[in-house]
C-alpha positions in Angstrom: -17.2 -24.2 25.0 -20.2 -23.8 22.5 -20.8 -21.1 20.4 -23.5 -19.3 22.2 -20.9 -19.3 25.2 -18.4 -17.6 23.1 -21.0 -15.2 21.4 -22.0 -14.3 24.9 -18.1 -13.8 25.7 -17.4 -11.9 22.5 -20.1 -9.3 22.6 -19.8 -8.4 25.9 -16.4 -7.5 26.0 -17.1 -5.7 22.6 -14.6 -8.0 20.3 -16.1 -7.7 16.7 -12.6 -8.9 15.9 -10.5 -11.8 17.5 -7.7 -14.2 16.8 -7.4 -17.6 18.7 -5.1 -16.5 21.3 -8.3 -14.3 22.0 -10.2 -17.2 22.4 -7.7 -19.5 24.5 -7.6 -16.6 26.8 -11.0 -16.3 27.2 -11.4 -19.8 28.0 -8.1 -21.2 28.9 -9.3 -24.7 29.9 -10.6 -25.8 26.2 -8.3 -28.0 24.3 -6.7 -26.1 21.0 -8.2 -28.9 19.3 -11.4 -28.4 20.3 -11.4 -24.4 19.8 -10.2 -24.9 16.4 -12.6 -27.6 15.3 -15.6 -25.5 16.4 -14.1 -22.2 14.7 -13.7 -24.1 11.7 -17.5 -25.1 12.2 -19.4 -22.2 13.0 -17.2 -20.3 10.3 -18.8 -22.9 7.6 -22.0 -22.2 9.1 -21.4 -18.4 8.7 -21.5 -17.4 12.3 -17.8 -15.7 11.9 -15.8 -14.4 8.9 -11.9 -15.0 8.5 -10.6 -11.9 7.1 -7.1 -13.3 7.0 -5.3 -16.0 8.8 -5.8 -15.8 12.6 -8.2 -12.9 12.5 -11.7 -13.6 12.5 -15.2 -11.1 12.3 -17.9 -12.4 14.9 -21.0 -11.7 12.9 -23.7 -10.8 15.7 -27.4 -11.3 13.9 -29.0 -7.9 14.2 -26.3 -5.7 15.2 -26.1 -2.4 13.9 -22.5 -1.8 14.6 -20.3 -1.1 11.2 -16.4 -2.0 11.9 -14.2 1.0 10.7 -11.1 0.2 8.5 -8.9 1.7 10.5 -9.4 -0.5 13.3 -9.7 -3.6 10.9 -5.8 -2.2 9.8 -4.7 -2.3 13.1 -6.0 -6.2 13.8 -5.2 -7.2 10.3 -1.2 -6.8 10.8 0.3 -6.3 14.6 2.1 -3.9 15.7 0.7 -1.3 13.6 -0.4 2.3 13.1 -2.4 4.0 10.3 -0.1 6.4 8.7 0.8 7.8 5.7 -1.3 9.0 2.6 -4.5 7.2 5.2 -3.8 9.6 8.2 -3.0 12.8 6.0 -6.2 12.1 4.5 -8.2 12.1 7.6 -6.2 15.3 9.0 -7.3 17.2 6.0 -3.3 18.1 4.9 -4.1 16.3 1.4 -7.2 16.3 -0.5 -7.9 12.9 -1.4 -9.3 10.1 -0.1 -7.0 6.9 -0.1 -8.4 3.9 -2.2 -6.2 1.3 0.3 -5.2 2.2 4.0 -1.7 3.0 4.9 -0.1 1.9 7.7 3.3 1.5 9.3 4.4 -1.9 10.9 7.9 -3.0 12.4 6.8 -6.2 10.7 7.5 -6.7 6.9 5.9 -4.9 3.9 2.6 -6.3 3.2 -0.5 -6.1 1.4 -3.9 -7.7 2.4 -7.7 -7.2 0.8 -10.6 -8.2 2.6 -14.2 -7.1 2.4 -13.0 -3.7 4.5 -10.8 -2.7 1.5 -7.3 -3.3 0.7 -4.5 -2.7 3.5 -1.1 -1.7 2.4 1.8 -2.3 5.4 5.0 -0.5 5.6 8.3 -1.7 7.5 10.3 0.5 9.8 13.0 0.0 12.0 11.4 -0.3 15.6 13.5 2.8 16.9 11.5 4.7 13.9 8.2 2.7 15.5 6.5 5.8 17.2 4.9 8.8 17.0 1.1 7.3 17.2 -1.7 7.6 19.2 -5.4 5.7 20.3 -7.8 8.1 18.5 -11.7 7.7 18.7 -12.6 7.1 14.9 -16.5 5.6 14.5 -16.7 4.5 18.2 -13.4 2.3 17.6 -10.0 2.9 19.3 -7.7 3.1 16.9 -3.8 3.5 16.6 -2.7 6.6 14.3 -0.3 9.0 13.7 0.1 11.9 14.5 0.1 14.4 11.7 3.7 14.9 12.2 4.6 11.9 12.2 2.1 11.0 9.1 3.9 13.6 7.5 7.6 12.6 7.8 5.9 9.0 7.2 5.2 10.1 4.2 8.6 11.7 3.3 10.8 9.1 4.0 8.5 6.1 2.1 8.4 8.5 -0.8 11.8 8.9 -0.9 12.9 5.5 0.3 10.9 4.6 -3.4 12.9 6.8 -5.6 10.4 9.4 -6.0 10.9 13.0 -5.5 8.4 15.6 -3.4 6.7 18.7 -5.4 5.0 20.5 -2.4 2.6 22.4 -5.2 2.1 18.8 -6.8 0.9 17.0 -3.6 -1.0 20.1 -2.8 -0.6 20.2 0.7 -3.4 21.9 2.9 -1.0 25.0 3.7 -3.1 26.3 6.6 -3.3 23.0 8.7 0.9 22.5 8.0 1.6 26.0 9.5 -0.2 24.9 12.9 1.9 21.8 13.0 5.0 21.0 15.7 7.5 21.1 13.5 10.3 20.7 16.3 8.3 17.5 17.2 8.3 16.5 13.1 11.7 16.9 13.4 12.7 14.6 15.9 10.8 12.1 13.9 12.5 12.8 10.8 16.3 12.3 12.6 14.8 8.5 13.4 14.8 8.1 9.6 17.9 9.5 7.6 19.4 13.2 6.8 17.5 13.0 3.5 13.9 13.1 5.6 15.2 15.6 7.9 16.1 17.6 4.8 12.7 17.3 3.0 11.0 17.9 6.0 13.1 21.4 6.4 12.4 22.1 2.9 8.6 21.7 3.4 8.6 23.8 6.5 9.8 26.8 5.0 7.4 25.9 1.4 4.6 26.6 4.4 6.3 30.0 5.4 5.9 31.3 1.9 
């Protein structure tokens, strides 16, 4: 294997992003050895970027093509879904725009920073694992949730920290809430605890006012 046989490989089946289990399966006859002394080659040379252990950026001279976040969150920690404040964001139910992306994992709680930004990683229990979906974002496919489940996400991580919701305080996009599922949202919250479910009853009827 030599790198303009793995450039080739990479860009055309579109992997901006890879790990070496990528590349053994790609080309399963090369020696580990080998594929990791010529990683650790063309990455001195500048041809790819680690952005953390085991997940590399193939830098294609030329290309036009920007990476989103959200897709770099879901290769940078596996399995995992953008959620929380991140996915509220982009669905419009709060204001601002998150400095770090959120995302839940059935992995441990982590943090990462990379060039993209910095990537904050919630734990769940696996049965709690769900409620996501492959979205189009920037030409990627990317794992998020759904906005109820971002929203009892975000109720139960909240709480789960000691802090308390104020529906005026997080100023909620009222409009967007009242279109929600809220029988789905509650199926989500009764994967977490009764004090989810709760908050999540209390915020439906805040929306009815």
């Amino acid at each position: 294997m030599n790198y303009f046989a793995l450039s080739f490989t990479l860009r055309n089946n579109k992997m901006h992003l890879f790990t070496l289990g990528d590349i053994k399966n790609l080309f399963p006859d090369e020696r580990d050895k080998t594929i990791k002394n010529n990683l650790s080659r063309w990455l001195s040379k500048g041809y790819f970027v680690r952005l953390r252990r085991d997940l590399y950026e193939f830098i294609e001279q030329g290309s036009e093509v920007k990476i989103p976040d959200l897709y770099v969150a879901n290769r940078m920690y596996e399995p995992s879904y953008v959620s929380l404040e991140t996915a509220l964001s982009i669905y419009s139910i709060i204001p601002d725009v998150t400095a770090a992306t959120t995302s839940v994992t059935t992995q441990p709680t982590r943090a990462f920073k990379n060039k993209y930004g910095s990537f904050f990683y919630r734990t769940c229990r696996k049965r709690a694992f769900t409620g996501y979906r492959l979205m189009l974002y920037d030409g990627f496919r990317v794992r998020i949730a759904d906005k109820e489940k971002a929203l009892v996400d975000f109720f139960y991580y909240h709480l789960h920290s000691g802090y308390s919701i104020d529906f005026d305080e997080e100023r909620f996009n009222g409009k967007i809430l009242k279109k929600i599922d809220w029988e789905k949202a509650l199926h989500y919250a009764e994967l977490f605890n009764k004090k989810t479910t709760e908050t999540l009853m209390e915020c439906e009827e805040y929306v009815k006012c």
